[in-house]
KEDO-133027 format. One record per residue (C-alpha): residue number from 1; residue in one letter; x, y, z. Coordinates in steps of 0.1 Angstrom, whole numbers. Example, Ala and Ser with C-alpha at 12.3 -4.5 7.8 and 13.67 -1.06 7.14 Angstrom:
REM residues 2
   pos   code       x       y       z
     1      a     123     -45      78
     2      s     137     -11      71
//
This chain:
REM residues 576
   pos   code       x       y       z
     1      x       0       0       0
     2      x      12      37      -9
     3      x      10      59      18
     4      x      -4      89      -1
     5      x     -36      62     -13
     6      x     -39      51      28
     7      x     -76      66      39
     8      x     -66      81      72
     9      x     -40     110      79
    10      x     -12     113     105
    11      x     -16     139     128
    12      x       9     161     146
    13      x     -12     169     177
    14      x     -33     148     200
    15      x     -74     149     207
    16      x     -70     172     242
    17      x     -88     157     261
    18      x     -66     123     255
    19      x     -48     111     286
    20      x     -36      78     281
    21      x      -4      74     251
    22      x     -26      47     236
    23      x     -51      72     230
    24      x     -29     102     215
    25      x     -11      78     192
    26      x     -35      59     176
    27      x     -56      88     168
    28      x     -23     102     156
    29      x     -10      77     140
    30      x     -41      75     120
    31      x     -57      41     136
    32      x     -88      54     152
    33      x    -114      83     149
    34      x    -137      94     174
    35      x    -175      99     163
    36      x    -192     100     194
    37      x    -178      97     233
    38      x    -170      62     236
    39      x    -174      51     198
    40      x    -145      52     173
    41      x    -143      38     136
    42      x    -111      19     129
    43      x     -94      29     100
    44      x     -75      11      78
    45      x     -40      12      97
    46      x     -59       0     125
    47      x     -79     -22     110
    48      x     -48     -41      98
    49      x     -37     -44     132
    50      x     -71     -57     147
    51      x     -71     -84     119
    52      x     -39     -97     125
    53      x     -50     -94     166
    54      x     -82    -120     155
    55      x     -62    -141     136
    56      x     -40    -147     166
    57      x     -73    -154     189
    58      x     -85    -178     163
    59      x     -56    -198     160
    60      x     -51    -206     196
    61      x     -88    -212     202
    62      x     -90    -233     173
    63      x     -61    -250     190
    64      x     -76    -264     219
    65      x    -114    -274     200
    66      x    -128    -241     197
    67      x    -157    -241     174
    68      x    -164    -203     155
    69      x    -196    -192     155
    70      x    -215    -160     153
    71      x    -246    -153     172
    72      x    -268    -119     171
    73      x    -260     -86     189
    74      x    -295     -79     191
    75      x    -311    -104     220
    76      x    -345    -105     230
    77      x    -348     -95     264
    78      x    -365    -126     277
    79      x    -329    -144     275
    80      x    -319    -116     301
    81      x    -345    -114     317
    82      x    -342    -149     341
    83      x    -311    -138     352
    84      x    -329    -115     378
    85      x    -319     -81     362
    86      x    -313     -61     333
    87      x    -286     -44     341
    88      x    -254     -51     323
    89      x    -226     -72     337
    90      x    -202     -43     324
    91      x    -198     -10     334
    92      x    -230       5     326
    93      x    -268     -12     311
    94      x    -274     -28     280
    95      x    -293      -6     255
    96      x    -329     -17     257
    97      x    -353      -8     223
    98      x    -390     -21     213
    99      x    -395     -29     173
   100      x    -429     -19     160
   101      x    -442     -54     175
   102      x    -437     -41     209
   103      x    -412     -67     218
   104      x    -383     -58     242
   105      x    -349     -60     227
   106      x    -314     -54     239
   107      x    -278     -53     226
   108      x    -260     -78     238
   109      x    -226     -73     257
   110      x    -219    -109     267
   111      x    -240    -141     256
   112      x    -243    -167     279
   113      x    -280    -169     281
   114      x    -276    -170     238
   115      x    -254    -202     246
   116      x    -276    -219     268
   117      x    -306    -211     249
   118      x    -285    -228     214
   119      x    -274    -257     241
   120      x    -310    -266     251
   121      x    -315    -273     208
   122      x    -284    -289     204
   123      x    -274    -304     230
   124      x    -295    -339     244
   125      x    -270    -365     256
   126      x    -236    -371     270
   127      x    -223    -376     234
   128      x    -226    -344     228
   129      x    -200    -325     253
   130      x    -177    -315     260
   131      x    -181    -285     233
   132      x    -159    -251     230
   133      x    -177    -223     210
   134      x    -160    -187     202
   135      x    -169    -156     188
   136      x    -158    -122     174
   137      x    -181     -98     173
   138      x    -188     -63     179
   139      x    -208     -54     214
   140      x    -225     -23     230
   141      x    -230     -14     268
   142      x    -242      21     279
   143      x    -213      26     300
   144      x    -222      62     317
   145      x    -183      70     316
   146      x    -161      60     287
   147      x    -129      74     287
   148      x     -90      64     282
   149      x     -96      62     241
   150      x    -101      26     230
   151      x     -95      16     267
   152      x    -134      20     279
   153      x    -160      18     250
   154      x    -194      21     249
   155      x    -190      -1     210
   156      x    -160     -22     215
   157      x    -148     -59     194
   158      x    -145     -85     217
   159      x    -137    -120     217
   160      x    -154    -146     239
   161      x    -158    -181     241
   162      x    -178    -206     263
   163      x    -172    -245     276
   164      x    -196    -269     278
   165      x    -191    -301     298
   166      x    -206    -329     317
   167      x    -195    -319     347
   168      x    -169    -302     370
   169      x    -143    -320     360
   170      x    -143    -316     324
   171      x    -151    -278     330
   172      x    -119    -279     353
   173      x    -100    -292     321
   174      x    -115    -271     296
   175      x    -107    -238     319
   176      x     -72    -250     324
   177      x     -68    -251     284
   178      x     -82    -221     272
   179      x     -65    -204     300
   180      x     -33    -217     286
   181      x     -46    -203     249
   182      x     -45    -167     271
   183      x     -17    -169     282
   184      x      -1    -177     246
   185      x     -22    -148     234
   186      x      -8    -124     257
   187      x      27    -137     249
   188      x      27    -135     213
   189      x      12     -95     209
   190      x      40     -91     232
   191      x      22     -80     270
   192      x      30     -92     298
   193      x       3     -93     319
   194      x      -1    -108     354
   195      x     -30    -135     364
   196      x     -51    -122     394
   197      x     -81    -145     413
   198      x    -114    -126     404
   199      x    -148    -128     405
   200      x    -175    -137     382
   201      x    -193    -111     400
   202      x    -235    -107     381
   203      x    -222    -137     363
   204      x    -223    -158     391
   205      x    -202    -192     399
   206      x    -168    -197     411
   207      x    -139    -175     407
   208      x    -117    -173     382
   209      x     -85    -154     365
   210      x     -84    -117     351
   211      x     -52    -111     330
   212      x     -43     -72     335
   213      x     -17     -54     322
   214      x      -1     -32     353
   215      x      -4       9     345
   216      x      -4      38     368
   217      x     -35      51     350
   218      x     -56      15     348
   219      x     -91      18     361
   220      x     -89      -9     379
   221      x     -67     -20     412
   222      x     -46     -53     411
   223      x     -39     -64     452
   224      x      -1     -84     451
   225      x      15     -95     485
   226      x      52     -87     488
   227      x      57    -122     503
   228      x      42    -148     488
   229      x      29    -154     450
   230      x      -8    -146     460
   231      x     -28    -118     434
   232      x     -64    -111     432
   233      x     -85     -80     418
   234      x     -84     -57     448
   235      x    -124     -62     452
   236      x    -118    -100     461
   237      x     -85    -103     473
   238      x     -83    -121     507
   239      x     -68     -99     538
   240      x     -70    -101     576
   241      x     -86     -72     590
   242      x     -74     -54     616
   243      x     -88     -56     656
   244      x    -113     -36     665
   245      x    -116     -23     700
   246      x    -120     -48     727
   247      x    -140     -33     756
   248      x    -171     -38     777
   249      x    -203     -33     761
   250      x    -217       0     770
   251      x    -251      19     770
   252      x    -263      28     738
   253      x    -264      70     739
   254      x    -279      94     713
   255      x    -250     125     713
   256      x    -254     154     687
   257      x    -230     157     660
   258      x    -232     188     641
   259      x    -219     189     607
   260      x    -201     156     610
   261      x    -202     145     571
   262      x    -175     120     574
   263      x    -170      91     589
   264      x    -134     111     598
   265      x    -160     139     609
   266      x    -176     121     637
   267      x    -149      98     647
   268      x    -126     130     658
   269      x    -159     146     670
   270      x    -169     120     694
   271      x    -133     109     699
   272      x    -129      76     687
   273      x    -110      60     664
   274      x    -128      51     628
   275      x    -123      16     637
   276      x    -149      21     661
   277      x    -175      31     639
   278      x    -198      17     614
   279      x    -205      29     582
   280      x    -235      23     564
   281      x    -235      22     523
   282      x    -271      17     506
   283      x    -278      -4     477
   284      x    -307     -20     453
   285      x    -307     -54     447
   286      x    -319     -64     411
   287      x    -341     -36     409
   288      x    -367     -46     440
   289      x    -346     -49     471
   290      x    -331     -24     494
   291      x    -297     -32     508
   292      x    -283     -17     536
   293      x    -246     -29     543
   294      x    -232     -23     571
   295      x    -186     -21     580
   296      x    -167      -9     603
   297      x    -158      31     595
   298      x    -122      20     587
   299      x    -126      -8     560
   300      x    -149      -2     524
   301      x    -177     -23     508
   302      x    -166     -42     479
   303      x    -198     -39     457
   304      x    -187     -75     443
   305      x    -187     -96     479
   306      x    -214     -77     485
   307      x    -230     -93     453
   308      x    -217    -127     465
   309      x    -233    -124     498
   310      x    -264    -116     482
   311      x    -264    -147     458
   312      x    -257    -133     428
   313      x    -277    -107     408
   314      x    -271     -71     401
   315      x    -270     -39     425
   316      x    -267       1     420
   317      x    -264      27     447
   318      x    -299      37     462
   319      x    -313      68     455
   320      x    -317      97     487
   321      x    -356      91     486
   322      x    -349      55     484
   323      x    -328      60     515
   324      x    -355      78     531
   325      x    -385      59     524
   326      x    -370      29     548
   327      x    -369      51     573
   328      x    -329      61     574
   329      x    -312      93     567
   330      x    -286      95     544
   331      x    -256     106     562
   332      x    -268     100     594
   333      x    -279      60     588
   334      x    -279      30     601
   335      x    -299      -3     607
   336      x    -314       7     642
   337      x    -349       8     645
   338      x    -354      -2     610
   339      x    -373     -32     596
   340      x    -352     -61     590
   341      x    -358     -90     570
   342      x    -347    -123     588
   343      x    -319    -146     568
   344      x    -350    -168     563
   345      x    -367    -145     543
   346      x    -399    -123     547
   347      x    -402     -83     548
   348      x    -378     -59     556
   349      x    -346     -40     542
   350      x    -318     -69     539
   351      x    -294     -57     562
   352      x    -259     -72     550
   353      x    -234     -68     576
   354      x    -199     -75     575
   355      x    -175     -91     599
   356      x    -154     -64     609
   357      x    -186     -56     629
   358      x    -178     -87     657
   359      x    -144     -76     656
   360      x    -151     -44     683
   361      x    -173     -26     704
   362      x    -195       3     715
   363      x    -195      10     682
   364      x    -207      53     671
   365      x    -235      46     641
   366      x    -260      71     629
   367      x    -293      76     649
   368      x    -315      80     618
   369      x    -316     116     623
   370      x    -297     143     607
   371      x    -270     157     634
   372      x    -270     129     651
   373      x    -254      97     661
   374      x    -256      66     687
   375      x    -226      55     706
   376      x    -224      21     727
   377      x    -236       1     696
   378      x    -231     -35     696
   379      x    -242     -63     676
   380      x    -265     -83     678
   381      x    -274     -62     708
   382      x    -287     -32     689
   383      x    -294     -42     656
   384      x    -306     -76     636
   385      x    -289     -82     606
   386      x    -301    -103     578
   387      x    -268    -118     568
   388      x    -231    -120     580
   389      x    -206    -121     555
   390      x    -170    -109     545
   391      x    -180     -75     523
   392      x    -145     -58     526
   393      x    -123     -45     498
   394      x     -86     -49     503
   395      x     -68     -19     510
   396      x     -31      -8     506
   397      x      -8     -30     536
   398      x     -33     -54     542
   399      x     -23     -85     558
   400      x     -25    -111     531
   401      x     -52    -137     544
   402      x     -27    -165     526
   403      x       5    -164     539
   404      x      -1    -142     572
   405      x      31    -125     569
   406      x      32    -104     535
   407      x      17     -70     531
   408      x     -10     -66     498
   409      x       2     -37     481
   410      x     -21     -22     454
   411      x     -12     -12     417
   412      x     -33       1     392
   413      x     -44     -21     360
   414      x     -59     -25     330
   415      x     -81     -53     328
   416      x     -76     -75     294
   417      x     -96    -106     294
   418      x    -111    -130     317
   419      x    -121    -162     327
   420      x    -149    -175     349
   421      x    -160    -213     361
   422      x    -198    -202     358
   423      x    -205    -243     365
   424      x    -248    -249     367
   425      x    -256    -215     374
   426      x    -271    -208     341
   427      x    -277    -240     332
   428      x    -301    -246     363
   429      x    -316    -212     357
   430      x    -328    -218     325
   431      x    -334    -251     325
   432      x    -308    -267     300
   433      x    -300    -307     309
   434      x    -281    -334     294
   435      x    -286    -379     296
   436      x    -254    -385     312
   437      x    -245    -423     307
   438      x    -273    -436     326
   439      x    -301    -420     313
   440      x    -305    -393     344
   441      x    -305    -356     335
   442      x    -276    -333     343
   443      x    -270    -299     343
   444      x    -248    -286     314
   445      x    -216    -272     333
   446      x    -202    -237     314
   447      x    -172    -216     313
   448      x    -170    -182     303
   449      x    -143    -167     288
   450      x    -135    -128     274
   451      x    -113    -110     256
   452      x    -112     -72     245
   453      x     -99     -64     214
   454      x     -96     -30     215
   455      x     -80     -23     247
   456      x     -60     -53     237
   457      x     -48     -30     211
   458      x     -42      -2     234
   459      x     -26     -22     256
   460      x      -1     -29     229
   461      x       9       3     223
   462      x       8      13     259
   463      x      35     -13     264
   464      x      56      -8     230
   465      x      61      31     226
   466      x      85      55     231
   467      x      83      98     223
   468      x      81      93     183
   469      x      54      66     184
   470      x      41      32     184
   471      x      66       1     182
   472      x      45     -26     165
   473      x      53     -61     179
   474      x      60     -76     146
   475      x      32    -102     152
   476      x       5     -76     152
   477      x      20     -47     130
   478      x       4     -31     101
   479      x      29     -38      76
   480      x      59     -61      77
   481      x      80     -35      63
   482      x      79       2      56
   483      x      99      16      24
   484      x     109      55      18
   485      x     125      73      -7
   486      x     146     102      -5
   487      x     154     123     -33
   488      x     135     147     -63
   489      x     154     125     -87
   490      x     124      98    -100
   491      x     150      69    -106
   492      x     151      65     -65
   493      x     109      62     -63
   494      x     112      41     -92
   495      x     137      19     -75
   496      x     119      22     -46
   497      x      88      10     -67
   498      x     100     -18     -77
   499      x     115     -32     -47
   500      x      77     -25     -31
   501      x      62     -50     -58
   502      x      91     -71     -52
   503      x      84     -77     -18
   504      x      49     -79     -23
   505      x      53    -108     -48
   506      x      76    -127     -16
   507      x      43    -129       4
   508      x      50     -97      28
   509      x      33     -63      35
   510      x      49     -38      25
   511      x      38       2      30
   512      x      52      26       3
   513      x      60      61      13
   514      x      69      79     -21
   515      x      59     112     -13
   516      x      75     145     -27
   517      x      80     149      13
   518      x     113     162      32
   519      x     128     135      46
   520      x     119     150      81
   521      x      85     143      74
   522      x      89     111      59
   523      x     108      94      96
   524      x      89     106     113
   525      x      50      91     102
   526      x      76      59      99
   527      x      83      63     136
   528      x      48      71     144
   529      x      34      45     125
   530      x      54      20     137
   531      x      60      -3     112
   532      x      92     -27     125
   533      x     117     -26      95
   534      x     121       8      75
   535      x     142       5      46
   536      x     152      40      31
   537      x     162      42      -5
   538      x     182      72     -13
   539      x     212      86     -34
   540      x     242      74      -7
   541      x     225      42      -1
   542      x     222      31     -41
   543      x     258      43     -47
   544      x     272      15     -22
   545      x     243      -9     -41
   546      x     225     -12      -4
   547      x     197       0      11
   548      x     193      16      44
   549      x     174      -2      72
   550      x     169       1     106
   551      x     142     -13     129
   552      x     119       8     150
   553      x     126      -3     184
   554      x     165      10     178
   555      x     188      36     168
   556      x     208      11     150
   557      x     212      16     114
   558      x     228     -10      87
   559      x     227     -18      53
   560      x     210     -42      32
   561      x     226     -56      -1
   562      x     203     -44     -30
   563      x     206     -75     -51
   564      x     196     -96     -23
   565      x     174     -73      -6
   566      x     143     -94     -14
   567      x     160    -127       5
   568      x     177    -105      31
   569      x     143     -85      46
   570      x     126    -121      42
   571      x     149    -136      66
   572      x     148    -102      90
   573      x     111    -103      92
   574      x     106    -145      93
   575      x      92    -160     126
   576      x     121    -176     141
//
């Protein structure tokens, strides 16, 4: 391809409100456009590089049995609907739409139910797992805050695949081998990313494995112990709390607190430490129940224990009048005096406490009354709680929970891909069996497994840059090799030109820049590009019969014989 012909221009500046060097490069380079916040059309640079980033996925999936298939964006919503919400298991809700029939649609961003649904048709008997199926396809969630460039879209390409087996074991074996495939993914567009425990959060099932890329500006938080091998996503990572206050229960006292906002606020007021007090943080549960979780003032909730401890499902933070119409007051809340629904069931706010709140007492909560709060709290004493659970996130110096000696230090990340054991959840849900070997029915067992394509991208350049541009892995580059000519005379493009077709007809890509550019200009849309091998054809180069070529990622120059150029930049840019 010519340069001059390539739809898309370099740029010399960056889109201002870009942050992340992913961002201001490949809009510079020429990759990406913006349309709309969180929307971008690949151009053809990019486009190149996205291809060769699929063709990657699909070989290793194919590797270990992966079958392709393509299933709708567009879902109906009664696929969603079962699993108790319609809230998205992103960042952000699906987009919901009626056609002119009435009937509710949405646009897919993950497809489990679609799976399950095509698993109930096809799949009847024990002869027909174990089955691995895989995707590329374009998905939309309404995410109320994309930022970072192709790093949080609201469109965005991903790739994701789902196991079928019999049972546990043969989903143990299937997540073990596709989570190998990931890992030969990662390594072969050049990231090294880092394996943390997560959680399959609105998903539901057992944990699994994200695979982040570590960056000072990664939306989310990675939690590594400084002893031992342990890492987890910070919102599931295992840590001892610290002791509360161990002293004898006292009387329960309303005091007045006067703009106290903070939990800070009323803990120096009242003079306590923030271990002992009790925060409370409101939630709704799929839409129809209030949650009111309850921790001690020094640790936070993590919204995806929390999610755990509710059995799956999907939450968002209550509304003020939400808050009030159970009888709390925001800022001043807490469960006393409210009605509680029992573990058992019944009416009542769930009140989800966690365990930090038997590690202490005479606990300061609020009295359900703005300027005020109650000191001498203790539970059970003073409050019923519908469920006891561990609803903590990690913090920075935690104790790690697995060795007992290291420290959990957070870092910032960007999340890649994942993988989640979902087992029967959706299975049992919708009501998708198997014969098994003696004719009794089974629950299909399912992984779920996810990969972004575009922050993949991003990630790429993130972690192969330097001031004048991208640095290509040669595995996911644009072109192979990147030719300019120097000179007005015509007999260096023409040489130039030919040595482009040459190299075409050896089975590489090859980008032309013939340009009546300065040379200035020329080096550097090759170093923002990216391309790995440049090869300059100019006067001093053709007098020694050689060609001048240097590869991206250094300052290195040497020459290339011009007769044997064609077997010379083969063997440079082979896989070896």
């Amino acid at each position: 391809m010519r340069i001059q012909e390539v739809f898309g221009k370099t740029l010399h500046d960056a889109p201002a409100e870009a942050e992340l060097i992913s961002h201001k490069l490949a809009v510079r380079a020429g990759l990406v456009r913006p349309l709309a916040s969180g929307i971008y059309a690949w151009l053809p640079l990019g486009l190149r590089v996205l291809r060769r980033v699929e063709r990657i996925l699909r070989e290793e999936m194919e590797a270990v049995g992966g079958q392709e298939v393509k299933m709708p964006v567009v879902l109906p919503a009664e696929l969603w609907q079962p699993a108790g919400c319609w809230q998205g298991r992103f960042d952000g809700e699906p987009l919901k739409f009626d056609n002119h029939d009435g009937r509710h649609f949405v646009l897919g961003a993950t497809h489990e139910e679609v799976v399950m649904a095509l698993a109930d048709h096809e799949v009847s008997s024990y002869r027909d797992l174990p089955r691995i199926l895989f995707q590329i396809q374009a998905r939309y969630h309404d995410t109320a805050r994309p930022r970072d460039g192709l790093i949080r879209l609201r469109e965005f390409t991903a790739k994701d695949a789902y196991s079928l087996d019999r049972d546990a074991a043969g989903l143990e074996d299937a997540y073990r081998r596709i989570v190998e495939a990931y890992l030969c993914v990662f390594a072969r567009v050049g990231l090294s990313v880092i394996p943390l425990d997560a959680d399959a959060g609105a998903r539901g099932g057992a944990e699994g494995q994200e695979f982040s890329l570590l960056h000072p500006q990664g939306e989310d938080q990675a939690a590594r112990c400084d002893h031992c091998d342990y890492a987890a996503n910070s919102a599931i990572a295992e840590f001892i709390a610290p002791e509360g206050v161990s002293e004898a229960p006292a009387e329960m006292r309303k005091v007045a607190t006067p703009d106290c906002k903070t939990i800070a606020d009323v803990a120096r007021f009242v003079g306590v430490e923030t271990r002992q007090t009790l925060k409370a943080v409101f939630f709704m549960h799929n839409e129809s129940a209030f949650v009111f979780a309850v921790i001690r003032g020094d640790l936070d909730v993590s919204e995806a224990r929390l999610i755990n401890a509710l059995g799956g499902g999907c939450i968002r933070p209550a509304t003020e009048d939400e808050i009030r119409a159970v009888g709390a007051e925001p800022g001043y809340a807490s469960p006393i005096g409210l009605r509680v629904r029992a573990e058992s069931g019944g009416e009542g706010i769930i009140v989800v406490a966690d365990r930090s709140v038997q590690m202490g007492a005479n606990f300061v909560v609020g009295a359900n009354e703005a300027g005020y709060h109650l000191t001498g709290v203790n539970a059970p004493r003073d409050f019923a709680v519908t469920v006891i659970a561990d609803i903590a996130r990690a913090y920075d110096g935690a104790v790690c929970a697995r060795c007992g000696e290291g420290r959990l230090q957070l870092e910032q990340v960007i999340e890649l891909g994942h993988c989640f054991r979902l087992g029967a959840r959706c299975s049992e849900r919708i009501g998708v069996t198997y014969l098994d070997e003696a004719g009794q029915n089974r629950p299909v067992m399912m992984g779920s497994y996810s990969i972004g394509l575009d922050r993949l991208v991003a990630a790429i350049i993130e972690e192969h840059h330097d001031e004048q541009g991208i640095i290509w892995p040669r595995s996911v580059a644009p072109f192979d090799v990147h030719i300019v000519t120097l000179g007005k005379d015509r007999t260096y493009h023409e040489r130039g030109r030919l040595l482009y077709e040459d190299l075409r007809r050896a089975g590489l890509e090859v980008l032309l820049d013939d340009r009546p550019e300065r040379p200035g200009v020329k080096f550097a849309d090759a170093d923002l590009i990216g391309v790995p091998l440049r090869l300059t054809v100019s006067e001093r180069a053709l007098e020694r019969e050689t060609l001048e070529a240097k590869w991206r990622h250094s300052d290195e120059r040497f020459d290339v014989s011009l007769e044997d150029a064609v077997q010379e930049v083969r063997y440079l840019t082979a896989d070896r």
